[in-house]
C-alpha positions as a LaTeX table, in Angstrom:
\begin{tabular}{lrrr}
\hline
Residue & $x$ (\AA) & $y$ (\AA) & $z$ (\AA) \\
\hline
Unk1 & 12.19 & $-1.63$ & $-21.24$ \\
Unk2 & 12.20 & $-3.28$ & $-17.58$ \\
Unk3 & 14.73 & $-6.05$ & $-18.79$ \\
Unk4 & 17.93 & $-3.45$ & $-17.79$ \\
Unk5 & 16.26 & $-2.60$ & $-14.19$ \\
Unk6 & 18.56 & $-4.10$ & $-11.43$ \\
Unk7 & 17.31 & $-6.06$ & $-9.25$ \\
Unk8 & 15.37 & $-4.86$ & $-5.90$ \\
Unk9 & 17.54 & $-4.95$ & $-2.89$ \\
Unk10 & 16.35 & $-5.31$ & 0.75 \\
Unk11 & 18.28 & $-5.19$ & 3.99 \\
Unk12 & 17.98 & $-8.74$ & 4.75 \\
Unk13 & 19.92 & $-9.57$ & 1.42 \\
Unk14 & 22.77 & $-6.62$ & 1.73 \\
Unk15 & 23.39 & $-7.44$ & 5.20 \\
Unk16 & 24.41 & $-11.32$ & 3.68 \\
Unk17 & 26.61 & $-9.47$ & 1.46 \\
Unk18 & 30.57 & $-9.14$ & 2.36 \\
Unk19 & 32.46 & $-5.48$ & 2.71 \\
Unk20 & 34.15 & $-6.45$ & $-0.36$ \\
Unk21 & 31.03 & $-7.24$ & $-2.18$ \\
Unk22 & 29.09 & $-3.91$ & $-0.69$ \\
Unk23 & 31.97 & $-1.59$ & $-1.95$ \\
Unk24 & 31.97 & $-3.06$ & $-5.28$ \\
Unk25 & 28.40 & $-2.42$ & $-5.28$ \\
Unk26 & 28.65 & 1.27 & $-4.23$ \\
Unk27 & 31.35 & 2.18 & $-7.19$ \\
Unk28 & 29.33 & 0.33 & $-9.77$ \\
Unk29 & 25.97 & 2.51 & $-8.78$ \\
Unk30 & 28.10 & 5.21 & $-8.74$ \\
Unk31 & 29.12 & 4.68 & $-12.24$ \\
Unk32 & 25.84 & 4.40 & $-13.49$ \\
Unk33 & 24.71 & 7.70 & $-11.02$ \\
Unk34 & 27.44 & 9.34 & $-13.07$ \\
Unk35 & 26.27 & 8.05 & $-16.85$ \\
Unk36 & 22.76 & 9.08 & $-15.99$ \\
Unk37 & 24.08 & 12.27 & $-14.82$ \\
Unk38 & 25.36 & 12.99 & $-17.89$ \\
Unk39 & 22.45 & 11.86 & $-20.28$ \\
Unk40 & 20.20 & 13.82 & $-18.09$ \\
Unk41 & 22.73 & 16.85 & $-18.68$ \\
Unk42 & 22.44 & 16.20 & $-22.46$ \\
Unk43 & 19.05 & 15.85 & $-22.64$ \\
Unk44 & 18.68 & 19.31 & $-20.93$ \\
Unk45 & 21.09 & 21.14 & $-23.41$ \\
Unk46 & 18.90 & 19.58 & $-26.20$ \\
Unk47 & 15.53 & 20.31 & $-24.88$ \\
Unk48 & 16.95 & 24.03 & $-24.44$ \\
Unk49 & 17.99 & 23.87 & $-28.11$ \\
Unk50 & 15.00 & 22.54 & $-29.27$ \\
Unk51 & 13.11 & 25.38 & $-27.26$ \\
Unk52 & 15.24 & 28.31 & $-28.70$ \\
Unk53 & 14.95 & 26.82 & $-32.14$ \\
Unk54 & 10.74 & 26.81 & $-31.59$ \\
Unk55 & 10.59 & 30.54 & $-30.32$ \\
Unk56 & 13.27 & 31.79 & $-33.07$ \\
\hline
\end{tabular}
């Protein structure tokens, strides 16, 4: 399950890193923000279903 983690980032290594590189960075964790978002969303509307279905 840990194989998909990104790897830890520390200040030493993002200062090394270029503008370029650091704005790339930002709209790819913001992609993923926005997928997990979503799943987390999902999950919610099912766990609510799942609840109603229980109690009716």
């Amino acid at each position: 399950m840990n194989q998909n983690l990104p790897q830890e980032l520390d200040r030493e290594s993002l200062n090394q890193l270029s503008k370029e590189q650091l704005v790339e960075m930002i709209i790819e964790q913001n992609k993923v923000i926005r997928e997990l978002q979503k799943i987390i969303y999902e999950l919610h509307l099912e766990l609510e279903r799942l609840k109603v279905s229980r109690d009716g």
